[in-house]
Structure formats: structure tokens, C-alpha cells
LOLUMSE-68552 format. One record per residue: x, y negated, z of N, C-alpha, C in turn. Coordinates in Angstrom, 2 decimals, padded with zeros to 5 digits, m for minus. Each point is the difference from the previous one (the first is absolute). Layout:
BEGIN
<r><n_x>X</n_x><n_y>Y</n_y><n_z>Z</n_z><ca_x>X</ca_x><ca_y>Y</ca_y><ca_z>Z</ca_z><c_x>X</c_x><c_y>Y</c_y><c_z>Z</c_z></r>
...
***
This chain:
BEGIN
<r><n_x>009.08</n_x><n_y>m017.33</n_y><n_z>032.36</n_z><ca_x>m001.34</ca_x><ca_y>m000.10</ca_y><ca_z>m000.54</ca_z><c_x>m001.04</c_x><c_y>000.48</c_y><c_z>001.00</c_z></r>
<r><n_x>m001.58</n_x><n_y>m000.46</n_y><n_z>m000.17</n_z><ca_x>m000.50</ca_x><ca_y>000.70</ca_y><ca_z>000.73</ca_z><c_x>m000.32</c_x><c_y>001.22</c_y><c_z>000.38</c_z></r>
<r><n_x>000.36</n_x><n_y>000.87</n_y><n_z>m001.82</n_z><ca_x>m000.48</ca_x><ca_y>001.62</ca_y><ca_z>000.53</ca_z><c_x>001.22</c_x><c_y>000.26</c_y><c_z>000.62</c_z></r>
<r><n_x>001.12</n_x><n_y>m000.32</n_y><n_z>m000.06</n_z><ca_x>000.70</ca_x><ca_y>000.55</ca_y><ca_z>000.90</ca_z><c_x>m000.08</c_x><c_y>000.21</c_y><c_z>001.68</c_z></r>
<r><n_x>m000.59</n_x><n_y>m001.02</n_y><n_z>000.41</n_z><ca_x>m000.59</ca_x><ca_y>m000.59</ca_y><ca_z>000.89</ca_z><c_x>m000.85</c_x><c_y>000.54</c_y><c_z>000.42</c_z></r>
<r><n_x>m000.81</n_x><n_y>001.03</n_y><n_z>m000.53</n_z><ca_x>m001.05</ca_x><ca_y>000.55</ca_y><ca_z>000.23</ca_z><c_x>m001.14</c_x><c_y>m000.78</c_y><c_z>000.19</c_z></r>
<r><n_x>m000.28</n_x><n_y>m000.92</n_y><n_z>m000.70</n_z><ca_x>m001.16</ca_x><ca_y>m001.01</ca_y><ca_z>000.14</ca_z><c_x>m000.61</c_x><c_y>000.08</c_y><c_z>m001.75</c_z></r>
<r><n_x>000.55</n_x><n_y>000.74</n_y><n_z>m000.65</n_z><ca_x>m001.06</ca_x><ca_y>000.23</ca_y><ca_z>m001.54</ca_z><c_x>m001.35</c_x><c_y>000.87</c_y><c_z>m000.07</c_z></r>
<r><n_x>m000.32</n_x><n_y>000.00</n_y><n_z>m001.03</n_z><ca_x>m001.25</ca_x><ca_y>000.96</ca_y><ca_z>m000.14</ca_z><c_x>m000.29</c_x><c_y>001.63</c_y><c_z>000.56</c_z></r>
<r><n_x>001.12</n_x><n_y>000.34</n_y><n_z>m000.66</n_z><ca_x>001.12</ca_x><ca_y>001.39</ca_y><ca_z>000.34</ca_z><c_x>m000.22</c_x><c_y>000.01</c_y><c_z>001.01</c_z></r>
<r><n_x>000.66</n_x><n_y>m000.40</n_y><n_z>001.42</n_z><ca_x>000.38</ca_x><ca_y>000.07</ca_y><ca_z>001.05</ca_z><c_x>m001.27</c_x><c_y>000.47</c_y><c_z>000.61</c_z></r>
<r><n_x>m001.39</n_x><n_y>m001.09</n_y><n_z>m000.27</n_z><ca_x>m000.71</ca_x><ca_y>000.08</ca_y><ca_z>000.85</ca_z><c_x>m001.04</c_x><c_y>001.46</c_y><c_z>m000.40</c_z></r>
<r><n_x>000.55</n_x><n_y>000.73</n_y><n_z>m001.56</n_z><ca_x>m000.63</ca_x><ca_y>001.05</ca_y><ca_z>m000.10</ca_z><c_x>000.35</c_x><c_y>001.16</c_y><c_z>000.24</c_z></r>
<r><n_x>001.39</n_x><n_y>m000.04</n_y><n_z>000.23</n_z><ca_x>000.96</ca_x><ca_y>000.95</ca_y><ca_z>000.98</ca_z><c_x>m000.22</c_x><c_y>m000.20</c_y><c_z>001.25</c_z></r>
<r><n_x>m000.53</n_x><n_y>m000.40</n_y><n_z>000.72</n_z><ca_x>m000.11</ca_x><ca_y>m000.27</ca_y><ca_z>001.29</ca_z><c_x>m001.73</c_x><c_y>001.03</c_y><c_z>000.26</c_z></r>
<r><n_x>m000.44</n_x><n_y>000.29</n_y><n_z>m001.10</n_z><ca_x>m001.33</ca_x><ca_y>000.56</ca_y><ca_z>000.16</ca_z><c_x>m000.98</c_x><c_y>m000.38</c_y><c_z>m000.04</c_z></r>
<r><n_x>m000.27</n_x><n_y>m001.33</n_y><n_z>m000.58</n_z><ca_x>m000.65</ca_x><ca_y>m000.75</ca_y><ca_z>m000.55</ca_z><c_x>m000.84</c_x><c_y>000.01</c_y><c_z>m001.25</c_z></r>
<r><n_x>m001.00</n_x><n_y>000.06</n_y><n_z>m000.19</n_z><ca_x>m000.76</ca_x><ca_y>m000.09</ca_y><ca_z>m000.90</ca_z><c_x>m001.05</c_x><c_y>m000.70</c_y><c_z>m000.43</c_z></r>
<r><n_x>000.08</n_x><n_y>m000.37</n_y><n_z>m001.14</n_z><ca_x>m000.81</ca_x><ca_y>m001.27</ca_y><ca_z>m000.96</ca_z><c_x>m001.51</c_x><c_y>000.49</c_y><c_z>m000.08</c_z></r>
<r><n_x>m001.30</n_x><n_y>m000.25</n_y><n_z>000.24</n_z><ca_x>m001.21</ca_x><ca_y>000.25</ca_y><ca_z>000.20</ca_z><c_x>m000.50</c_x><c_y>m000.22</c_y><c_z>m001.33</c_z></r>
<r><n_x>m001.10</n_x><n_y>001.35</n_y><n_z>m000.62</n_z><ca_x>000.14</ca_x><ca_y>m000.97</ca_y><ca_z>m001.14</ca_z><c_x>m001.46</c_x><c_y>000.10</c_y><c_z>000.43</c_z></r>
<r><n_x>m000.72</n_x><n_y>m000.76</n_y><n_z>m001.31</n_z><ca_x>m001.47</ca_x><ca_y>m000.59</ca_y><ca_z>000.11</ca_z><c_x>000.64</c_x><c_y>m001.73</c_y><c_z>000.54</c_z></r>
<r><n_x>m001.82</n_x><n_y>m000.22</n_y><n_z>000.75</n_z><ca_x>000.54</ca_x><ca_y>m001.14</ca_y><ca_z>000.31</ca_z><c_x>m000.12</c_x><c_y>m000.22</c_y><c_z>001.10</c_z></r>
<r><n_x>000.25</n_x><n_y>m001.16</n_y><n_z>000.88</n_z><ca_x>000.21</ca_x><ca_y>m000.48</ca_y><ca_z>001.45</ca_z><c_x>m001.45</c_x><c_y>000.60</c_y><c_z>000.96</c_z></r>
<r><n_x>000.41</n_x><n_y>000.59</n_y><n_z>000.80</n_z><ca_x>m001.18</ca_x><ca_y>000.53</ca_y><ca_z>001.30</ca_z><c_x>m000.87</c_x><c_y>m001.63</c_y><c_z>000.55</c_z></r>
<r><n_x>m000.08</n_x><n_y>m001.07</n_y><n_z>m000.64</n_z><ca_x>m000.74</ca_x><ca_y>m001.00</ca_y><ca_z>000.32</ca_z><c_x>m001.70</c_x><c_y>000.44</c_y><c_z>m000.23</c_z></r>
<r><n_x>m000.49</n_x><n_y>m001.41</n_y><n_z>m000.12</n_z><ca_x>m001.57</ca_x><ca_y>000.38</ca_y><ca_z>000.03</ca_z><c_x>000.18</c_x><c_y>000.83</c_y><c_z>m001.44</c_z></r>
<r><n_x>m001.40</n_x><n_y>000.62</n_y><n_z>000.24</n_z><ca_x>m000.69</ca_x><ca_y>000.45</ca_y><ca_z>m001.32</ca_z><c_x>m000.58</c_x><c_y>m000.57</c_y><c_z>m000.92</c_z></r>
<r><n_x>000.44</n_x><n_y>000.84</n_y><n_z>m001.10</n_z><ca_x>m000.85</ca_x><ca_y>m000.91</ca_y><ca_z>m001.00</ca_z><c_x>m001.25</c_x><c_y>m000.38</c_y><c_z>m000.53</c_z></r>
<r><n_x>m000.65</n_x><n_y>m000.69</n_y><n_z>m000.18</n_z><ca_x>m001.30</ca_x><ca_y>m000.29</ca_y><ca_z>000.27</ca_z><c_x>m000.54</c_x><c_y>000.07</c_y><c_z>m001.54</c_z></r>
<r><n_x>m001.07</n_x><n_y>000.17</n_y><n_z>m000.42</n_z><ca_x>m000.76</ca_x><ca_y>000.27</ca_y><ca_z>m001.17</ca_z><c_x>000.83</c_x><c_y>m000.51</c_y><c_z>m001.39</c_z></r>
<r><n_x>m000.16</n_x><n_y>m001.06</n_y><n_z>000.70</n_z><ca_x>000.13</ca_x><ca_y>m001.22</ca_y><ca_z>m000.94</ca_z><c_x>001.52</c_x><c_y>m000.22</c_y><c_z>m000.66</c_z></r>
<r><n_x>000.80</n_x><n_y>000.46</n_y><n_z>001.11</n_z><ca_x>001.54</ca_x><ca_y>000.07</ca_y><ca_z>000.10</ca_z><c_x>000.14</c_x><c_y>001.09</c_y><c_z>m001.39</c_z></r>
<r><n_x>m000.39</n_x><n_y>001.07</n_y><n_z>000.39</n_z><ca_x>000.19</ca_x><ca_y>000.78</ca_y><ca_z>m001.08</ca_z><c_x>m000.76</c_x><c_y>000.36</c_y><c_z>m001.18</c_z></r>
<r><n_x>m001.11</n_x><n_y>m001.09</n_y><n_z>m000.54</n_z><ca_x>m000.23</ca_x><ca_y>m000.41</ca_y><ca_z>m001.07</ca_z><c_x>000.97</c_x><c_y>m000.63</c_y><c_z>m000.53</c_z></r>
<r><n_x>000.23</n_x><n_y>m001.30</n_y><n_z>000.82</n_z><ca_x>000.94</ca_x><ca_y>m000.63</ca_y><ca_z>m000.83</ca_z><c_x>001.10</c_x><c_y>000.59</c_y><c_z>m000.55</c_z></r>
<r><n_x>000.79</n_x><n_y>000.96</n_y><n_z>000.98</n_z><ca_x>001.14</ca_x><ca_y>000.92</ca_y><ca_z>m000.29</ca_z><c_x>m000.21</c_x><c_y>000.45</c_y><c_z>m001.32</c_z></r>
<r><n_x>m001.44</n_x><n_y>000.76</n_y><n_z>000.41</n_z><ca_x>000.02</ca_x><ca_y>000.77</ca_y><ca_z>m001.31</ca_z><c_x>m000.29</c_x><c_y>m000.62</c_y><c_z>m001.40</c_z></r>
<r><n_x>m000.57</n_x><n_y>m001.10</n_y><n_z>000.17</n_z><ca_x>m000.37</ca_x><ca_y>m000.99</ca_y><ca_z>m001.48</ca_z><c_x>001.33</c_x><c_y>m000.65</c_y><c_z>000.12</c_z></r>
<r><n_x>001.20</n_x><n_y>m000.05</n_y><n_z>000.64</n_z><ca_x>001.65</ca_x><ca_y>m000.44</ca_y><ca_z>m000.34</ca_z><c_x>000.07</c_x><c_y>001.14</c_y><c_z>m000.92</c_z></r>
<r><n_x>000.28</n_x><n_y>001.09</n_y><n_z>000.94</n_z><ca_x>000.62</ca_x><ca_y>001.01</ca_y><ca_z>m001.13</ca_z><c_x>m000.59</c_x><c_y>000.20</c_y><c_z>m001.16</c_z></r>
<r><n_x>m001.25</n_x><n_y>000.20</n_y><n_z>m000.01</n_z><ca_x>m000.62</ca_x><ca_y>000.49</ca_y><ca_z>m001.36</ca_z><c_x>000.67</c_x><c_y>m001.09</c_y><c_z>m001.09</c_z></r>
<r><n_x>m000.19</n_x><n_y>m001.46</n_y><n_z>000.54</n_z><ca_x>000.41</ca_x><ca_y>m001.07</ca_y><ca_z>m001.01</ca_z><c_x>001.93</c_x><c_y>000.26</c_y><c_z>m000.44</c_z></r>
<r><n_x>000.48</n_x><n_y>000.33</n_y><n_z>001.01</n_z><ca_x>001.75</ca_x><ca_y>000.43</ca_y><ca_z>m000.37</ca_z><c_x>m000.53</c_x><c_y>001.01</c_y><c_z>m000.79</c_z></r>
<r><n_x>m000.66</n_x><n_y>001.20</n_y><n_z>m000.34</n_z><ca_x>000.06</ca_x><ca_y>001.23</ca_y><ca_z>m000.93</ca_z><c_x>m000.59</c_x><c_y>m000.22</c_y><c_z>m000.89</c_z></r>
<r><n_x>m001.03</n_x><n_y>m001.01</n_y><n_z>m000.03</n_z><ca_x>m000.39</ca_x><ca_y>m000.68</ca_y><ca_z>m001.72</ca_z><c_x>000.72</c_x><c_y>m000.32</c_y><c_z>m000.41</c_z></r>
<r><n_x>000.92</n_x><n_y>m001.21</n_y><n_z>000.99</n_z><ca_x>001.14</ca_x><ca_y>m001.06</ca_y><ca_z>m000.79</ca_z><c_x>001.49</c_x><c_y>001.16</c_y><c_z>m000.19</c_z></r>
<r><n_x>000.04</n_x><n_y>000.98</n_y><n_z>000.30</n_z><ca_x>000.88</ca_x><ca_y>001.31</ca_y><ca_z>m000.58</ca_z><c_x>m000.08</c_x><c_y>000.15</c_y><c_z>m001.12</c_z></r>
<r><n_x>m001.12</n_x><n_y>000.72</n_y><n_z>000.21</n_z><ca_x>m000.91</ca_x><ca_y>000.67</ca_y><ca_z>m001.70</ca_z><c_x>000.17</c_x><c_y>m001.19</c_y><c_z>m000.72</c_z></r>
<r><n_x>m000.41</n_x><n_y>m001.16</n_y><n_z>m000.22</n_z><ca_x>m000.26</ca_x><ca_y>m000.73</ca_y><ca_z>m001.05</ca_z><c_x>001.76</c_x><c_y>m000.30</c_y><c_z>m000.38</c_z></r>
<r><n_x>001.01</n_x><n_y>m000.50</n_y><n_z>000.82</n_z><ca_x>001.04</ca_x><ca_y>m000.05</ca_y><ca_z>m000.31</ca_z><c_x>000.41</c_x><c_y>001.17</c_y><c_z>m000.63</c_z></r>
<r><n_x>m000.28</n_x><n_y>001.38</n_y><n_z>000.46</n_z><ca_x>000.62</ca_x><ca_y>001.18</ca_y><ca_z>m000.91</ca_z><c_x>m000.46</c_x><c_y>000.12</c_y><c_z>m001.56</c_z></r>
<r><n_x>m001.80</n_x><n_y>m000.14</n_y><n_z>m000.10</n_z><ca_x>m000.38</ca_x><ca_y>000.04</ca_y><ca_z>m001.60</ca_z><c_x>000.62</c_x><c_y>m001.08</c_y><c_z>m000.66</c_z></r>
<r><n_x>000.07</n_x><n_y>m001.03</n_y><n_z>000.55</n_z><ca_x>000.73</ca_x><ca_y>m001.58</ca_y><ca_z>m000.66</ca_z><c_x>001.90</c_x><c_y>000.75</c_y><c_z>m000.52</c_z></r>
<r><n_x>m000.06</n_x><n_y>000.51</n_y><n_z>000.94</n_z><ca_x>001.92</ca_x><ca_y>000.46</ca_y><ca_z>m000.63</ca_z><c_x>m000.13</c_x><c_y>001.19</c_y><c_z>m001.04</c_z></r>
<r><n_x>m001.01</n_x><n_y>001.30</n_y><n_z>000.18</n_z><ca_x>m000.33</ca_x><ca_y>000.67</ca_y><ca_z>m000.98</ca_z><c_x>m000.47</c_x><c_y>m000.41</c_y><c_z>m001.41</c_z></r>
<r><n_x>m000.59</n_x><n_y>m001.21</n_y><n_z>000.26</n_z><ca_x>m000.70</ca_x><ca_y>m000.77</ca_y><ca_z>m001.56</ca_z><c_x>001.01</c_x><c_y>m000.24</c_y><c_z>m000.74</c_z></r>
<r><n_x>001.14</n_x><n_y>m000.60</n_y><n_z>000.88</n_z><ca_x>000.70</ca_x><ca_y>m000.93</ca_y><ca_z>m000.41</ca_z><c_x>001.22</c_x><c_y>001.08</c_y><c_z>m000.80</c_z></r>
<r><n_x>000.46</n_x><n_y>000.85</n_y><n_z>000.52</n_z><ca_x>000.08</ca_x><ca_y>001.21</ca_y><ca_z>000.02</ca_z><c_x>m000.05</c_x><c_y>000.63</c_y><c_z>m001.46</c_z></r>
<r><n_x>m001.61</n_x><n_y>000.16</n_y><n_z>m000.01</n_z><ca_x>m000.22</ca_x><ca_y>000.46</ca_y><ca_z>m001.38</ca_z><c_x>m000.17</c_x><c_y>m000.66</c_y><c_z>m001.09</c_z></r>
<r><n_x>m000.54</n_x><n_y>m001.67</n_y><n_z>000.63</n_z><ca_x>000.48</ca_x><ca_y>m001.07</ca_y><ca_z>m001.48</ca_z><c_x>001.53</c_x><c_y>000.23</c_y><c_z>m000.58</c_z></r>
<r><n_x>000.90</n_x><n_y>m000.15</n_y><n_z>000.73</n_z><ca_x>001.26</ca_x><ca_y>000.42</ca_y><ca_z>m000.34</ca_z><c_x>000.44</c_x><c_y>000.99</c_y><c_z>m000.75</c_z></r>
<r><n_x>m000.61</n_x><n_y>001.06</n_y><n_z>000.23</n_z><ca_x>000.35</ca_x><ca_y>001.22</ca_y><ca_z>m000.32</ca_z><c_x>m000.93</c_x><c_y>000.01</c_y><c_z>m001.55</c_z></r>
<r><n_x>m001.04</n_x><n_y>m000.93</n_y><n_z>m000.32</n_z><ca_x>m000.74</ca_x><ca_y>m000.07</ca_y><ca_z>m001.08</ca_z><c_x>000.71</c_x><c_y>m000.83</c_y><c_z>m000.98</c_z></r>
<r><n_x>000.86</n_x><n_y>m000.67</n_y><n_z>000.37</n_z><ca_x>000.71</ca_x><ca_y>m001.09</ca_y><ca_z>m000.85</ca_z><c_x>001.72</c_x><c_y>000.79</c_y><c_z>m000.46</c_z></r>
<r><n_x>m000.08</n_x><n_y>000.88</n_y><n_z>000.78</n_z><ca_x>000.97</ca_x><ca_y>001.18</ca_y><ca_z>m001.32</ca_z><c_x>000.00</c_x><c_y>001.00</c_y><c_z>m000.68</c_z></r>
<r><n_x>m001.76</n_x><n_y>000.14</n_y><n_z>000.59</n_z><ca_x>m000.57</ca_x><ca_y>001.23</ca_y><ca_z>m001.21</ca_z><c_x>m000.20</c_x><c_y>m000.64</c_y><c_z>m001.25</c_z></r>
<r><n_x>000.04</n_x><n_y>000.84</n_y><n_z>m001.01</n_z><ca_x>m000.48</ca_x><ca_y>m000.30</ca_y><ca_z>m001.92</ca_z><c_x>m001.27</c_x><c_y>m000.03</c_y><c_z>000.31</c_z></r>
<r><n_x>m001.04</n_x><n_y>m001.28</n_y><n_z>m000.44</n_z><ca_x>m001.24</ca_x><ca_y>000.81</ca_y><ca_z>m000.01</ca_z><c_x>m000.43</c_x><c_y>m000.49</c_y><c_z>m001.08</c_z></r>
<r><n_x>m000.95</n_x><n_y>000.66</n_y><n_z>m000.54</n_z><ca_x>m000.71</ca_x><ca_y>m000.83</ca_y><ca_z>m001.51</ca_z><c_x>m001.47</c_x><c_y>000.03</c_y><c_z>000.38</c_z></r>
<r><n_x>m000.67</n_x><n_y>m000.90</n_y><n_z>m000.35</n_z><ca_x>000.26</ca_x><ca_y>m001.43</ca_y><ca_z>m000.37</ca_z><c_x>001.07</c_x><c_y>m000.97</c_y><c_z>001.31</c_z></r>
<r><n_x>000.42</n_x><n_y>m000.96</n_y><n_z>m000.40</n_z><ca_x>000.81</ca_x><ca_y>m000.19</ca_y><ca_z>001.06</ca_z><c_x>m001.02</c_x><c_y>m000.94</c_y><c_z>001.09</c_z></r>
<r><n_x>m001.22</n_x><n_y>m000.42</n_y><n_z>m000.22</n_z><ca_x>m000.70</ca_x><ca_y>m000.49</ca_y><ca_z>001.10</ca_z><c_x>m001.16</c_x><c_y>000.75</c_y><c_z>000.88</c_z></r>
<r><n_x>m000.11</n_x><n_y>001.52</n_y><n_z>m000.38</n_z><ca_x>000.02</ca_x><ca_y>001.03</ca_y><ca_z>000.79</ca_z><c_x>000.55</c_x><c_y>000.11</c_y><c_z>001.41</c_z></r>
<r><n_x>m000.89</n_x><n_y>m000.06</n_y><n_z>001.06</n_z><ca_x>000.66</ca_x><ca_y>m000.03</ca_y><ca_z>000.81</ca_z><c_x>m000.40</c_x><c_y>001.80</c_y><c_z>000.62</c_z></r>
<r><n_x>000.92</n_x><n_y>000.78</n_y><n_z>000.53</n_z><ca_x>m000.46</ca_x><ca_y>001.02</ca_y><ca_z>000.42</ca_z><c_x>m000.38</c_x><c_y>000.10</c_y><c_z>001.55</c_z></r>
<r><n_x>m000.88</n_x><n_y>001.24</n_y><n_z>000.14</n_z><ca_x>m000.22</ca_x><ca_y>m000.03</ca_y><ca_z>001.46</ca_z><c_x>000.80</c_x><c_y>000.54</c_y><c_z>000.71</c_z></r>
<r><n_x>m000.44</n_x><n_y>000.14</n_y><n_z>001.42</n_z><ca_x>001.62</ca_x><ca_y>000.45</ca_y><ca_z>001.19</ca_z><c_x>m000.01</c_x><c_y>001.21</c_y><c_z>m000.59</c_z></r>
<r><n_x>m001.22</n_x><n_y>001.31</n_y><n_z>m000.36</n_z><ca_x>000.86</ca_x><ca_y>001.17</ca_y><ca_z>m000.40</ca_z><c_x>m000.01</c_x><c_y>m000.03</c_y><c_z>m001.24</c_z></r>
<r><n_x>m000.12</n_x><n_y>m000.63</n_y><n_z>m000.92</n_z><ca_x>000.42</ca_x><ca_y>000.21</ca_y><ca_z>m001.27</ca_z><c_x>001.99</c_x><c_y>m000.98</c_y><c_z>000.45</c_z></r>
<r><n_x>m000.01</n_x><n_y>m000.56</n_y><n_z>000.21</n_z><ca_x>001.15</ca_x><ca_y>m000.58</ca_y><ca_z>000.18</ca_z><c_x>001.00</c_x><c_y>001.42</c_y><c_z>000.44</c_z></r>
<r><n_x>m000.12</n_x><n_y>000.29</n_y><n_z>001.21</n_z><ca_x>000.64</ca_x><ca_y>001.00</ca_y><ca_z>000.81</ca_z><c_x>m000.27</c_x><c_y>001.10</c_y><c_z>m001.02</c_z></r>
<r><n_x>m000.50</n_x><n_y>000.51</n_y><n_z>m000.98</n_z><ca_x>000.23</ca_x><ca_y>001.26</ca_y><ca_z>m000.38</ca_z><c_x>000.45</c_x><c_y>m000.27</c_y><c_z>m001.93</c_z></r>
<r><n_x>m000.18</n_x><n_y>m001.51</n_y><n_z>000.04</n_z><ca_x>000.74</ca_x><ca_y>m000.32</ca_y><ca_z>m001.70</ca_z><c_x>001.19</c_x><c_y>m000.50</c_y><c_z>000.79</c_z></r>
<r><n_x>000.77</n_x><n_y>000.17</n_y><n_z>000.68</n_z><ca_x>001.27</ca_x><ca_y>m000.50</ca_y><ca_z>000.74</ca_z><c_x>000.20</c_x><c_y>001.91</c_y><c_z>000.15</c_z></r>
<r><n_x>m000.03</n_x><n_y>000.79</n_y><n_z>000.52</n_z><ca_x>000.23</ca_x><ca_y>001.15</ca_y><ca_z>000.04</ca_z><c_x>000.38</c_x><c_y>000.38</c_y><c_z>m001.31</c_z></r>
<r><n_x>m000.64</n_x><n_y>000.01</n_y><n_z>m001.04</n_z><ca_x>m000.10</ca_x><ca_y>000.93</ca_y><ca_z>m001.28</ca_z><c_x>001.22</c_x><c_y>m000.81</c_y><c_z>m000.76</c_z></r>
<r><n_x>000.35</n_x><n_y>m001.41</n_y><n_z>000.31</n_z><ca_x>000.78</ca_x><ca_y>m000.87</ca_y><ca_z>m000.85</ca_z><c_x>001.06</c_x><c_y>000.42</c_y><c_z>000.61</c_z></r>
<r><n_x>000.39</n_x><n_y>000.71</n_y><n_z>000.97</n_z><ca_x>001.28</ca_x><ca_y>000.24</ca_y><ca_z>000.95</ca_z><c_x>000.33</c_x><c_y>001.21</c_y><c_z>m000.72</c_z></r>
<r><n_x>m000.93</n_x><n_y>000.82</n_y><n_z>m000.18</n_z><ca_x>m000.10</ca_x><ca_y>001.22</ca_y><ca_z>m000.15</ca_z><c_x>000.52</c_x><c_y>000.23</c_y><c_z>m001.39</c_z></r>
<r><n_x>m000.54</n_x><n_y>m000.61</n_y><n_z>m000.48</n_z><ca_x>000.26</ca_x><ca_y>m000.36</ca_y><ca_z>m002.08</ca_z><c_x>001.58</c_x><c_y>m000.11</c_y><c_z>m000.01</c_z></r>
<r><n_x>000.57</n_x><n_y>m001.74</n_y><n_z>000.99</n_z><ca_x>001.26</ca_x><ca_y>000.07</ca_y><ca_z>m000.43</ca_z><c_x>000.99</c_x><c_y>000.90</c_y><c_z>000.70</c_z></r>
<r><n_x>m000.19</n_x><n_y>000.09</n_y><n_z>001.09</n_z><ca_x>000.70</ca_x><ca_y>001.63</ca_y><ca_z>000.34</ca_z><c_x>000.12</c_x><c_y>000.80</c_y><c_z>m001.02</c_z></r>
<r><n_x>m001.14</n_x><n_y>000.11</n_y><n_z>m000.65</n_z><ca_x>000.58</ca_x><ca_y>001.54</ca_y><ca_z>m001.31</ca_z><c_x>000.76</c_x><c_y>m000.72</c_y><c_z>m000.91</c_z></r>
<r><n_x>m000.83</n_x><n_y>m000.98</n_y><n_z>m000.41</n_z><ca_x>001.12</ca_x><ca_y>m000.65</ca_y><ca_z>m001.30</ca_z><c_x>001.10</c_x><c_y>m000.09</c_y><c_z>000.44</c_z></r>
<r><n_x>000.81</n_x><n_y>m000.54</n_y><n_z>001.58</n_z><ca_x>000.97</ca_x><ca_y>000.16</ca_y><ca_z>m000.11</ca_z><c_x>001.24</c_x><c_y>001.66</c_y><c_z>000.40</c_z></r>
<r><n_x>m001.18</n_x><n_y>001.00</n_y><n_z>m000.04</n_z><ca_x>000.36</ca_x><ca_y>001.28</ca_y><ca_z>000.11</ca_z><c_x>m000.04</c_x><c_y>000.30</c_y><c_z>m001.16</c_z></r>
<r><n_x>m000.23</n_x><n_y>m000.49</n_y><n_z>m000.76</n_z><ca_x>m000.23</ca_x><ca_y>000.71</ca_y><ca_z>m001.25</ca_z><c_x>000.86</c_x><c_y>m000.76</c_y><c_z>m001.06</c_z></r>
<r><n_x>000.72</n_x><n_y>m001.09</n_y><n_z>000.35</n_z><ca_x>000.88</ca_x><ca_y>m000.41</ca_y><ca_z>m000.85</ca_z><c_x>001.19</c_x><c_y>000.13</c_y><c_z>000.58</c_z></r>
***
């Protein structure tokens, strides 16, 4: 194989070699370069965030469709959800400590 060979990744970082980090010593970056950079990233950490509340919603719709609630077209909010999901845990825990 090649690492045996001494021609793998390994080899060449045993040899005293080291990976640069940042980026390439080429030109600099120019104004504009790192606007754009930065309006990339910002747009990847919106499109984060919005994927994370979208899985949390989804999340707590779920978690609303095995609570009891009355009336049943009541819909509750994220902390009424999260803390009538606490107390309903809490309830059958005793009932079943207590029977």
C-alpha cells in the first residue's frame, strides 16, 4: 500500500511537515472579496437557524399531539407545551408510584 510506502498523509507529517491553516499566502483580499465572504456566511447561519426552529416546531407539534388537551382544538404555546408536558410526566410518575 501506499502508507507503507511512505507516500500517505502520515508520512509526510512525520517527516515534519505541517498543514497551514487559514488560507493560501496568494493575493489579498480585496473589499469586495470579503463582503461577499461575509454575506456567504451570514446566509449559511440564517439557513442553520431557520433549519433548527423548523426541526424544533416540528418537534413540539409532535410532542402536542400526545398531550390531553381540552378543548381539543386548543393549540398550546412552545412554553405552555414544554411545561404541560413536564407536569403530565410528573402526574404519571406518581400515579404509577403510588399504585
Amino acid at each position: 500500500p501506499l502508507e507503507a510506502a511512505g507516500g500517505g498523509r502520515g508520512a509526510r507529517r512525520a517527516e515534519g511537515k505541517r498543514r497551514r491553516a487559514g488560507r493560501c499566502r496568494g493575493a489579498p483580499r480585496t473589499a469586495e472579496t470579503a463582503q461577499r465572504i461575509k454575506r456567504s456566511r451570514r446566509l449559511k447561519a440564517n439557513n442553520r437557524e431557520r433549519n433548527r426552529m423548523h426541526n424544533l416546531n416540528a418537534a413540539l407539534d409532535a410532542l402536542r399531539d400526545v398531550l390531553p388537551t381540552f378543548p381539543e382544538d386548543a393549540k398550546l404555546t412552545k412554553i405552555e407545551t414544554l411545561r404541560f408536558a413536564h407536569n403530565y410526566i410528573w402526574a404519571l410518575t406518581e400515579t404509577l408510584r403510588l399504585a
